[in-house]
NUDREN-606493 format. One record per residue (C-alpha): residue in one letter; x, y, z. Coordinates in steps of 0.1 Angstrom, whole numbers, plus 5000, padded with zeros to 4 digits. Layout:
N
aXYZ...
This chain:
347
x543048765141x542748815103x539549065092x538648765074x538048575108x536548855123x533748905096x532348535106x532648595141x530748915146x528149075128x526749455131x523549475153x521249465124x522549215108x522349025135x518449105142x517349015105x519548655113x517348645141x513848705127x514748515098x515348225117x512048255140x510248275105x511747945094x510447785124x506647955116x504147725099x502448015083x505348155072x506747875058x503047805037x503248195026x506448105009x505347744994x502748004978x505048264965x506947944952x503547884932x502748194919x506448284907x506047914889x502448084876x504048404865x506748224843x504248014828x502248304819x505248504802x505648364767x502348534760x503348864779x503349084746x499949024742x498649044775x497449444794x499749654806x497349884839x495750174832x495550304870x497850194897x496750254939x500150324947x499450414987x499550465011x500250195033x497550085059x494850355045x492250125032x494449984996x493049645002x489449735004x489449964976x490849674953x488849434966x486249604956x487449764923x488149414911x484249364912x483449634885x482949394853x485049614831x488349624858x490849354862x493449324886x496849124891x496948714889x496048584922x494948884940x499049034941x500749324951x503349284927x505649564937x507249544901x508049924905x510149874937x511449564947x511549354910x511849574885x515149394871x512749094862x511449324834x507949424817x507449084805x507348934837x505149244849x502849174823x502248834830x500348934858x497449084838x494848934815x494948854775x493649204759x491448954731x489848804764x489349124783x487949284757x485548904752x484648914787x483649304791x481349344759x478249324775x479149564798x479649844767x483249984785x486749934775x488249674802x491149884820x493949684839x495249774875x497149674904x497749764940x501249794956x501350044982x505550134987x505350264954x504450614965x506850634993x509850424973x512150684961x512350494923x509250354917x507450674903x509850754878x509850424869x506450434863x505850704842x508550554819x506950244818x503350324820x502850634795x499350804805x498650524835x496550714862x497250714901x494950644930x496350744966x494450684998x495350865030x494350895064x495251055099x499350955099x499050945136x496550605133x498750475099x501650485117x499950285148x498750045120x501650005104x503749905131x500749665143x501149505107x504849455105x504949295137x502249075126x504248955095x507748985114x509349215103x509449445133x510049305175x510349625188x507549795208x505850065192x507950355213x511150205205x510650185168x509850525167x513050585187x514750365159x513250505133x516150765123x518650565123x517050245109x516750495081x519550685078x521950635046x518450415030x517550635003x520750744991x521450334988x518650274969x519450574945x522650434945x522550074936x518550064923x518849634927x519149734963x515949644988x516249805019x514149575044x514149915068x512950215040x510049975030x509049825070x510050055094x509150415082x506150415107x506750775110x508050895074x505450725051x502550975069x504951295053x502251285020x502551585008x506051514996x505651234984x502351374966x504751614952x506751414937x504151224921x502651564906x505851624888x505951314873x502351294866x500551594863x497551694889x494951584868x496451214870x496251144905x492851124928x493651124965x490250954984x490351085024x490650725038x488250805067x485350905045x485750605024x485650375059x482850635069x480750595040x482450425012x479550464985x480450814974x484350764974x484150464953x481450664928x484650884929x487150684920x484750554888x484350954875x488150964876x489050674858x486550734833x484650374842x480150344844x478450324875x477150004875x476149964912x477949894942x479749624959x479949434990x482249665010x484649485031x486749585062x490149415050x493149345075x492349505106x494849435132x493749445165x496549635194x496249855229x495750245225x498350405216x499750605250x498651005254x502651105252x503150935220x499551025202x501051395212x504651375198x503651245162x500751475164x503251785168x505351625145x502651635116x500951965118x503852065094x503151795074x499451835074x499352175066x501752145033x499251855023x496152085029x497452335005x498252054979x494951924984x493052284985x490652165020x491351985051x491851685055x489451505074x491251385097x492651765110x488551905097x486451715119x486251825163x489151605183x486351475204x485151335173x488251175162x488251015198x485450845202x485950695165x489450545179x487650365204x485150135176x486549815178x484349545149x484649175148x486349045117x483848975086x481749135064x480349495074x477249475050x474549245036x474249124999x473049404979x472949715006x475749965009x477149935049x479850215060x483350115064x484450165103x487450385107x489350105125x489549925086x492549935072
């Protein structure tokens, strides 16, 4: 049999999961909408273009992490009258996956700088652009990319406890399909889903590797790292990490925060929202203890970037318990006008 014939007759195990997966998703009504609205917005984004030289390029990005609260600190971001996010509420992932479509296409995303500038006046504040794509911390190109590309652009990072981001994590790629395994065996997979990944991408930057960017449960809770990285690129005084857990906790102070750093006015505070929570069993004692153990390391190297404990490995484990167990309905958490805490469960 010719390697020719072979090739169409057999395919490597992964290969032969994505096939799989792909084809379940073809069969899914909500995937196949998703897609029909991708379809619109790339139409959106090309009809936007011609104007791209005039339109803002960010001046802060949240670049991560991953399930630690991103979409509630945009959401509520986006309500400060002098910030304005991506077209259509997107995480554009220009730095990672579509960088080839190039800066004009990346600008399309943000406003006119004539009508920014219109629309913030009465405010008395320069309008500042931004948008939210959380791989871009963890994506082994996408920094340097962006301090080419974005001369001077500030960074927002957001952790939490890596043990409960990788829970949520896998609970979300399930949810979208892009993970079947249980929670145990991904974990088990995890290596060698990985192995070979970033030395690809480095490799061949047009490469997307489904597994680097949806099944590093364990690897995208390394921060310090990655936070590393970032510094030399950026500078300390460039990046503001907010502790995740005191934002869900009480999400008034961490947001006054994030204005000081950016340089923006207080000009009161927004309806804060818990944003895709995903609901999913305790995670079992033996594997809460494993990643535990396999993040003191970890956690320690990122306390001495950070210069204090994280909250996470600060407050009493008893603590941390009893805040695992808060399940919340899905909805608002607070009335119009009054600040309401942010549950831990948010993410």
């Amino acid at each position: 049999m010719s390697p020719g014939h072979q090739a169409t007759t057999s395919a490597p195990a992964g290969i032969a999961e994505v096939r799989r997966t792909g084809l379940a998703r073809l069969r899914d009504p909500g995937f196949l909408l998703s897609s029909a609205r991708r379809a619109g917005r790339s139409s959106l984004m090309l009809a936007r273009m011609p104007a791209a030289a005039a339109r803002m390029l960010p001046g802060f990005l949240i670049v991560g992490g991953q399930r630690c609260g991103t979409t509630s600190m945009t959401r509520a971001l986006r309500e400060h009258p002098s910030v304005f996010g991506a077209a259509m509420h997107l995480e554009v992932h220009y730095f990672d996956g579509a960088y080839d479509r190039g800066l004009a296409w990346y600008r399309s995303h943000f406003p006119l700088r004539a009508s920014a500038r219109l629309a913030t006046r009465a405010a008395g504040a320069s309008p500042v652009a931004f948008e939210s794509s959380p791989y871009y911390m963890f994506h082994p190109l996408a920094a340097e990319r962006i301090s080419r590309d974005l001369p001077g652009v500030k960074l927002l990072v957001l952790l939490r406890d890596p043990v409960e981001r990788a829970y949520s994590g896998h609970a979300h790629e399930t949810f979208l399909g892009f993970e079947t395994e249980t929670f145990e065996r991904a974990l088990e997979r995890e290596p060698a889903r990985l192995e070979g990944e970033v030395e690809r991408i480095l490799a061949d930057p047009a490469y997307i590797s489904r597994s680097h960017q949806h099944h590093a449960y364990r690897a995208r809770g390394e921060y310090a790292w990655q936070l590393e990285r970032l510094e030399r690129l950026f500078g300390r005084e460039r990046i503001h990490v907010v502790d995740s857990d005191a934002f869900f906790a009480d999400p008034g102070p961490a947001y006054d925060g994030v204005l000081e750093f950016l340089g923006l006015p207080r000009s009161g505070h927004p309806v804060f929202k818990r944003r895709n929570s995903r609901s999913r069993a305790p995670m079992t004692g033996a594997v809460r203890a494993a990643l535990e153990e396999h993040y003191q390391p970890h956690d320690e190297r990122l306390a001495r970037w950070l210069g204090y404990e994280p909250r996470w490995r600060a407050e009493p484990a008893e603590l941390r318990e009893r805040r695992r167990t808060v399940t919340l309905p899905r909805g608002p958490l607070g009335g119009s006008g009054r600040l309401q805490p942010l549950r831990p469960v948010a993410a």
